[in-house]
C-alpha positions, -999 to +999 in steps of 0.1 A: -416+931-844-393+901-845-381+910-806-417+916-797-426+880-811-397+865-789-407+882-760-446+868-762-432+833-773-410+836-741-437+849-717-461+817-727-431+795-720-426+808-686-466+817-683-454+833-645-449+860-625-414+851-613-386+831-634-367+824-601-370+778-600-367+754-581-331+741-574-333+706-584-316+677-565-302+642-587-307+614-563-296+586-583-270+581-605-265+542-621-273+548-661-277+508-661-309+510-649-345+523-645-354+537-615-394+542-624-422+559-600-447+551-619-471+576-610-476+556-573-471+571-536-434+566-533-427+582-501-417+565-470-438+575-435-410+595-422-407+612-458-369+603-460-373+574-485-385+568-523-394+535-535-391+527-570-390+496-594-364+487-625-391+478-651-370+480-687-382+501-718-387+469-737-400+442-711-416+467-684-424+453-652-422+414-665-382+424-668-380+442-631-366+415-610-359+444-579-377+466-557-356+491-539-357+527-520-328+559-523-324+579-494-333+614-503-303+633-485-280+609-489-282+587-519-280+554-501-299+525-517-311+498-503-322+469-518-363+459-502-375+428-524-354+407-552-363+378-574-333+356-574-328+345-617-358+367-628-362+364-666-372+385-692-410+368-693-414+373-649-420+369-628-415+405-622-420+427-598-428+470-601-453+495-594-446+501-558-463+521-533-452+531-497-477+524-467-483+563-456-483+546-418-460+514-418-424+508-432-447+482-456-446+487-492-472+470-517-463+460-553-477+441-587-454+404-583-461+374-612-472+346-601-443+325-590-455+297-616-450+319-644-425+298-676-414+312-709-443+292-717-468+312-697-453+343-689-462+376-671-495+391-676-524+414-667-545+385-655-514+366-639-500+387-614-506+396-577-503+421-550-472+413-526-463+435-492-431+437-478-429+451-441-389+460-439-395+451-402-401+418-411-367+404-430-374+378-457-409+375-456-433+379-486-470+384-476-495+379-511-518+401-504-549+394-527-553+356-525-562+341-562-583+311-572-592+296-607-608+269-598-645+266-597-661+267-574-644+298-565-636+313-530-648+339-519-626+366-504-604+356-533-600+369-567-597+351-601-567+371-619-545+402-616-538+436-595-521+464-606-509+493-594-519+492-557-525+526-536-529+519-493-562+547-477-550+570-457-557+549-423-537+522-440-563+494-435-577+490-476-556+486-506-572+495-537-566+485-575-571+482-612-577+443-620-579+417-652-600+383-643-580+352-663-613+335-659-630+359-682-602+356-703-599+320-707-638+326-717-629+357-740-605+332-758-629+303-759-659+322-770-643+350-796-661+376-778-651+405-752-649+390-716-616+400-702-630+439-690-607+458-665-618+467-638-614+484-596-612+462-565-603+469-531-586+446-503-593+453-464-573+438-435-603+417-422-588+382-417-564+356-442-584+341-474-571+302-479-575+288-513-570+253-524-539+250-537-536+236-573-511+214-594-500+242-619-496+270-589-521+293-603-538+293-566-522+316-536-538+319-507-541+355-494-536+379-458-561+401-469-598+398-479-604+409-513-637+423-534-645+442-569-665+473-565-667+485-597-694+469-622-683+465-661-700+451-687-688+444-724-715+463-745-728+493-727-763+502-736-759+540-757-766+572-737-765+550-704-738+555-675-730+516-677-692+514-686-669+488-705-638+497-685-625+514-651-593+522-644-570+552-632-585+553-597-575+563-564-589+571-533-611+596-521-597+619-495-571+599-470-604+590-446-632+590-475-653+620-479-680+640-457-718+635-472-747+655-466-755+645-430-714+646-417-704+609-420-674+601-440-676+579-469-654+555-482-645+558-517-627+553-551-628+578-581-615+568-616-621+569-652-649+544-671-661+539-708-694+549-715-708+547-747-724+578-760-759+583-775-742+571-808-723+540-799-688+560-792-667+551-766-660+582-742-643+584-708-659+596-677-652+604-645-672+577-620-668+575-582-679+543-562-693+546-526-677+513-509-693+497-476-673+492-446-688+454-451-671+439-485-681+405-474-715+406-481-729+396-519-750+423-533-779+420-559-759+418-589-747+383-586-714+363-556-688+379-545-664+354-564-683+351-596-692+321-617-672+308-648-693+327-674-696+362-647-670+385-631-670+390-595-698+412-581-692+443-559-704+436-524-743+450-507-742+490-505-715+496-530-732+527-549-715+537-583-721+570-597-712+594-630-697+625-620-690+644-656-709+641-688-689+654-716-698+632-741-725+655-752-700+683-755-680+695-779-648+677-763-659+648-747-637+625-729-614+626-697-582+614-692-556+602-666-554+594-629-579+609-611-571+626-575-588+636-550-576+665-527-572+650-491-601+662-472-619+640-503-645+674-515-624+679-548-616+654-573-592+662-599-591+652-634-580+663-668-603+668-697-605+694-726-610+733-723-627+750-756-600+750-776-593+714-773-560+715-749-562+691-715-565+715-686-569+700-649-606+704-637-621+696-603-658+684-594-674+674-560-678+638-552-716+648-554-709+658-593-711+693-584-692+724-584-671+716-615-642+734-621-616+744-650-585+750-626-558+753-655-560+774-684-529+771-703-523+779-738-517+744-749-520+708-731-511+699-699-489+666-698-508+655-665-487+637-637-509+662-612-504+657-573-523+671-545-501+695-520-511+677-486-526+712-478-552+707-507-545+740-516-519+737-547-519+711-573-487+701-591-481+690-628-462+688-659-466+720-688-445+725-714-418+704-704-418+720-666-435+715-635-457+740-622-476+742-591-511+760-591-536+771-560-573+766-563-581+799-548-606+822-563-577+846-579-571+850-614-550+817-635-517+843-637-517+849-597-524+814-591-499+788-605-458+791-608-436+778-631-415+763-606-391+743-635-371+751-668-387+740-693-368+705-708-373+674-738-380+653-722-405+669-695-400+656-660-427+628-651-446+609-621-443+635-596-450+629-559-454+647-527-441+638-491-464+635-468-450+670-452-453+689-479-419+698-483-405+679-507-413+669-545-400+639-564-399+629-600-381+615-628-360+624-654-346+606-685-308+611-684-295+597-714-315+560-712-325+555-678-352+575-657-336+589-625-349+599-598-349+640-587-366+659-560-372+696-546-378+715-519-413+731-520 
């Protein structure tokens, strides 16, 4: 009985057909440091770099004063942005994401008039791109202004963790307005709502600049698309907060009569038919035209309103699992890159996070994992849409979306370690995976072949 136990315990562990993994590649070395992923697209074009940040465990990215890339057959590093002096209140710079078409990467930078006195936060930071063809020059990205009346084109806070579409031409985003939060603090009540925009190469956005530096003018235009609101009305799909997005399919996704839609799935709080707070999956259509106020108030807001999304932006509610009996979803959600399947994680029966997958139409949904306990998340999209990849039981594992059976499906494709590997990413190829590991106290930086 007792070798009959180990032998179940161990075929749950591996949960595979084959125990053959993955030989695993270190990349870097220096135990001084972080060298963090962060979940973002970290691949250069020509699928030969990763790009990372240095955030610390205790300061995060306020304390990450570099930006740099490892070559993945060679090791070499190569320093891409540094602040000279950067202190452990900013400005900071992490959370950096490759361009999939231009040697350009895009990354969350403090404001350069951040003190000890008013350090790095949510509602003071910016997005900053770096082309490596261009030495020395920082372009701001989203241009920022605090003073009413506002500009439109311009936003009123902080970006965070920016993603480029697949043509290379939008930047999308999580964001915290400091207007709202200057009234939050005022008032006493909840103002200061995350929330999604999206930036488009249309034209340069000048702003006025001001005596404190709070102001930067921008290169791109910039626009929320993604409504929030601080009390929900119960059983409704209005939400209080919208974040772990990304985009839909690398050109948008095909509707009912063939054209391709722009678009941005993520995660927003509902409040359920009793006043809970639950996460949902949501998906908003965005125009091609983001310089256009809609019905729901200006583009650049007032000083008691957020920003409005732009004419034509259409948000919808995909799941509804707050009437189940494991409501709520979690994570990033991804799309698979022709944009029909949107991945998320959410709770099976038993209560363990399995991956599912729903059209952008909110059909079709899907439990693609069925594990005997949770999966950690960290799931990526094979660029064949075929096989998704995440983290189980302290190992990756890769798993098709065929019709087959769960056993014939996914692969164990690591040993299984404490701590698991984390913020996996896939080269645009195919053929290679990345992630970290903690090595003592630093993440480093791994990879693959697939």
């Amino acid at each position: 009985m007792k070798y009959l136990l180990l032998a179940f315990i161990f075929s749950l562990s591996a949960c595979s057909t084959t125990m053959k993994y993955m030989t695993e590649k270190q990349i870097t070395d220096d135990a001084t440091y972080q060298h963090d992923l962060d979940q973002n697209d970290n691949f250069s074009p020509d699928n030969q770099w990763l790009v990372y940040d240095t955030r610390t465990d205790d300061g995060g990215i306020a304390e990450s004063g570099r930006i740099e890339k490892v070559n993945i057959s060679t090791g070499e590093k190569k320093i891409i942005y540094e602040i000279p002096n950067n202190q452990l209140w900013g400005p900071g710079a992490g959370a950096v994401s490759y361009s999939p078409l231009e040697n350009a990467v895009v990354f969350i930078h403090g404001l350069p008039s951040i003190t000890k006195e008013n350090p790095y936060q949510q509602w003071r930071r910016t997005g900053v791109i770096i082309d490596e063809n261009i030495a020395g020059k920082r372009i701001f990205m989203d241009a920022r202004d605090i003073t009413s009346p506002y500009t439109k084109g311009a936003l009123r806070g902080g970006t965070h963790r920016h993603e480029w579409s697949g043509d290379g031409q939008w930047i999308g985003y999580t964001y915290n307005d400091a207007v709202m939060k200057a009234l939050e603090d005022s008032t006493g009540e909840k103002h200061n709502l995350r929330t999604i925009g999206v930036s488009k190469k249309i034209n340069p956005v000048v702003v006025e600049k001001d005596a404190h530096g709070e102001n930067i003018s921008g290169e791109w235009y910039s626009a929320l698309v993604v409504k929030v609101t601080p009390n929900p009305t119960p059983g409704s799909d209005e939400i209080s907060h919208a974040a772990g997005d990304s985009w839909v399919g690398t050109k948008g996704y095909a509707k009912p009569d063939g054209n391709r839609q722009i678009a941005r799935a993520f995660i927003g709080i509902v409040k359920d038919k009793n006043g809970k707070n639950v996460d949902e999956v949501f998906i908003v259509d965005i125009p091609e035209a983001i310089d256009v106020p809609g019905e729901s108030g200006p583009l650049e807001g007032t000083a008691t309103t957020m920003p409005m999304p732009p004419k034509n932006t259409i948000q919808r509610r995909l799941t509804h699992t707050a009437d189940t009996n494991q409501p709520g979803c979690v994570g990033i959600v991804r799309s698979s890159p022709d944009g029909q399947s949107i991945a998320f994680l959410a709770k099976d029966d038993k209560g363990n996070l399995q991956i599912f997958t729903i059209s952008p139409e909110g059909r079709n949904l899907t439990q693609l994992t069925f594990h005997p306990s949770k999966v950690d998340g960290f799931f990526r999209w094979h660029p064949s849409g075929k096989t998704i990849y995440y983290v189980w039981n302290g190992s990756i594992v890769s798993c098709e979306t065929g019709d087959e059976g769960f056993e014939k499906r996914h692969k164990v494709l690591t040993e299984s370690t404490v701590p698991s590997p984390t913020n996996l990413v896939i080269s645009h190829d195919g053929k290679t995976i990345a992630f970290n590991r903690l090595i003592g106290k630093a993440k480093q930086i791994f990879i693959g072949k697939l």
